[in-house]
Each structure stands twice: as structure tokens, then as C-alpha cells.
N, C-alpha and C positions, 0 to 999 in steps of 0.2 A: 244597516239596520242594527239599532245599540238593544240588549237584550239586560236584562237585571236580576238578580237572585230575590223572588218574593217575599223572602224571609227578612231579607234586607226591611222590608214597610211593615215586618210584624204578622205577616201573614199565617197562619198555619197551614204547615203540608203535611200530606203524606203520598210521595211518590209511588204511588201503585206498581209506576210500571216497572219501573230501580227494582220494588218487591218480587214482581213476577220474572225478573231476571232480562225484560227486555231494553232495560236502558243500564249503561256504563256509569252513567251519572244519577246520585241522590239529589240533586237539583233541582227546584223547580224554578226554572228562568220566564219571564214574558218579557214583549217588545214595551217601552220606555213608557208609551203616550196610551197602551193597554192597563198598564203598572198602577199608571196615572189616575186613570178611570176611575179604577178598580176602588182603589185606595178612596175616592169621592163617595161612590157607592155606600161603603162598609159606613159613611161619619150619617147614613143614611137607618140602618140597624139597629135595633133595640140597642141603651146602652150595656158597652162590655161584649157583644155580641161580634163575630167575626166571619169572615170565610175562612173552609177549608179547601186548599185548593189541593188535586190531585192530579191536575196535567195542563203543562199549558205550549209552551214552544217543544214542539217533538220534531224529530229527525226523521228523513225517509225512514231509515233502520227499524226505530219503533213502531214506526206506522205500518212497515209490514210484519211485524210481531204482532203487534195487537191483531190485524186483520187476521191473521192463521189462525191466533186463538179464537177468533170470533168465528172461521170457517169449522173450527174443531169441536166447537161448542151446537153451533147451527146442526151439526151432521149426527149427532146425539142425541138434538134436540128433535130432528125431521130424518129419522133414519130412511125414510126411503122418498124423498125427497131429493131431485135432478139435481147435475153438478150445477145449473142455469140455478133454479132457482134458490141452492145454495148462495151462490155468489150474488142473487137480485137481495137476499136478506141482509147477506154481509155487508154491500154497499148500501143500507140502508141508516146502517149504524156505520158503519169508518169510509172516508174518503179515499178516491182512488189517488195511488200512492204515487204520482206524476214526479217526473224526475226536478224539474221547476213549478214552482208558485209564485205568481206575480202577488196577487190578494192578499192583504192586510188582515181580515177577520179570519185567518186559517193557524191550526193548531203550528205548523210547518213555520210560519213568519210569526210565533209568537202572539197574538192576537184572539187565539182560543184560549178560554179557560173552562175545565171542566171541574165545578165545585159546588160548593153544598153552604150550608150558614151553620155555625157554632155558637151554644148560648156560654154565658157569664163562667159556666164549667169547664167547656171546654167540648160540651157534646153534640154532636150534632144533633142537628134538630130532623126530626123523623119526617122522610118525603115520600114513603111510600115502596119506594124501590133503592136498591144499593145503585151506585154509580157501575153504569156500564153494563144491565138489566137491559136484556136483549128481548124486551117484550113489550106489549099496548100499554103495559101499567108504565113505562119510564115517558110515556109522551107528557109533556108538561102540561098539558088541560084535558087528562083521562080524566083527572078528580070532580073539574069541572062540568064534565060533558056526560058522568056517570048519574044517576037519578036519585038511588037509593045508595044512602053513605050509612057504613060505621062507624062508630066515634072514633076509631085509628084512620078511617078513609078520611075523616071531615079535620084530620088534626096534618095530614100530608096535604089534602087541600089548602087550609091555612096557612101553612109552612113556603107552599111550593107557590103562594098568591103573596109571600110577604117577597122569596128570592125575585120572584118574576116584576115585583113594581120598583122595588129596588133597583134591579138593573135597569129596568128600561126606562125608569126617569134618567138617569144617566146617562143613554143612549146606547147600550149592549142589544145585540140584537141574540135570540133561543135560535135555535135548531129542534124544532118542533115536536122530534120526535125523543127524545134527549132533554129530560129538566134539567141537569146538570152544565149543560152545554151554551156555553155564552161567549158571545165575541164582540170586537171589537173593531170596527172598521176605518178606524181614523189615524 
């Protein structure tokens, strides 16, 4: 599996997880024909308009960082809350951390991308929740399914209906509970 630096096609990153200390690497690599997609996508965006990508091929290593952090964060969030249903939250939001991956749409074989759209600025455009928002607001059609919007809800709605047709005329498949979360299965 050939993996490529996204920067390479112009992409904006910011390595979150390089930030948070859990990755070695400022990198953000994805698989080849992921890259590919991606890149179709974005000629898809208002012009000047880009992704910013913040995670896309991770390493077992990361993947159990980020999960501790999200066990750390869950145990604060639901202080008396079982160790069970700790961890039913945590693998709600990060994949169990399997020592092989066969699958192509996974973060592990490069194939996941976790990002957001940036306008003509450079700023991302406002979805409602930060990436990696361990709550009902990050599912991708809360905006949708909610009744009564405010002009900041009905402006993450817009935002998060423009990432959502973009990708998936393309063919990127959501992780439903995750707007950020897009992959790629080919």
C-alpha cells in the first residue's frame, strides 16, 4: 500500500495528533487512490475553497492514544458512569485498535480522512462542533434532524450539507456520528 504526504496536492493540515504529543510524525499521509478522490472532491468547492485535513493514515500507536484520551475525557465527562459503559462511549467515537486491518476505508490503511472545508482565507468554515466533539452535536445530520435552528445552527447546517454532497458525489462514505469523518473505500 503506496501512502503520500497531502501537502504534496496542496492540502491544508493541521496534525492534531503530532500536537497532542501522540504521533512522532507532523505528517499527514493518506493511501494513493484516497489522495486521489480527495483531490476530485475539493475541484467540487466554492472557488479557492479547500479541505483542512487533520488525520488521515494513523498507526496502531495513535490509535491507542487517542482512544485513552477519549477514555479520559468520557470519565470527567460521566463521572460515575461504569468502566462498560465508559468504553461502550469510547468505541463509539475511535475504532477498536486490532493489531491487522484488511479494509481500505480505515484510518489505519490510510483511507480515513478526518476534515473540515476552508474558505478563500484560509478559515474554516463553521460546523458546529470542533473536530473530535465527543457529543450528539458532532453526528453529521444533528442540524438536520434538529427543528428549531439558530442562525449559527442553520450556518453549521449549510456548511456541514455543502462537506456532506461534496464527498459523497465523489463517492466517500460519513461515519454517522462524526461530520468530520470520511472515507474512502476503493
Amino acid at each position: 500500500m503506496r501512502f503520500v504526504d497531502v501537502t504534496k496536492h496542496r492540502f491544508v493540515i493541521e496534525p492534531r495528533y503530532y500536537f497532542f504529543g501522540w504521533s512522532t510524525s507532523p505528517k499527514v499521509l493518506g493511501r494513493v487512490s484516497a489522495v486521489q478522490a480527495l483531490m476530485k472532491a475539493r475541484k467540487l468547492l466554492p472557488k479557492e475553497y479547500n479541505f483542512k485535513i487533520w488525520d488521515c493514515q494513523r498507526p496502531r500507536s495513535v490509535q491507542l492514544a487517542m482512544l485513552n484520551g477519549f477514555r479520559r475525557r468520557f470519565r470527567v465527562q460521566f463521572p460515575r458512569a461504569s468502566k462498560a459503559k465508559v468504553e461502550e462511549y469510547v468505541f463509539m467515537f475511535g475504532a477498536k485498535p486490532l493489531r491487522t486491518v484488511t479494509r481500505l476505508d480505515t484510518h489505519r490503511n490510510g483511507g480515513s480522512f478526518d476534515l473540515t472545508i476552508i474558505d478563500r482565507n484560509g478559515e474554516e468554515l463553521y460546523m458546529g462542533t470542533d473536530h473530535d466533539d465527543l457529543t450528539e452535536k458532532a453526528a453529521t445530520d444533528f442540524y438536520e434532524n434538529k427543528k428549531k435552528l439558530s442562525p449559527r445552527e442553520w450556518e453549521a447546517k449549510k456548511n456541514r450539507l455543502l462537506l456532506k454532497r461534496v464527498l459523497k458525489k465523489i463517492g466517500f462514505l460519513n461515519y454517522h456520528r462524526e461530520w468530520w469523518h470520511w472515507s474512502w473505500d476503493k
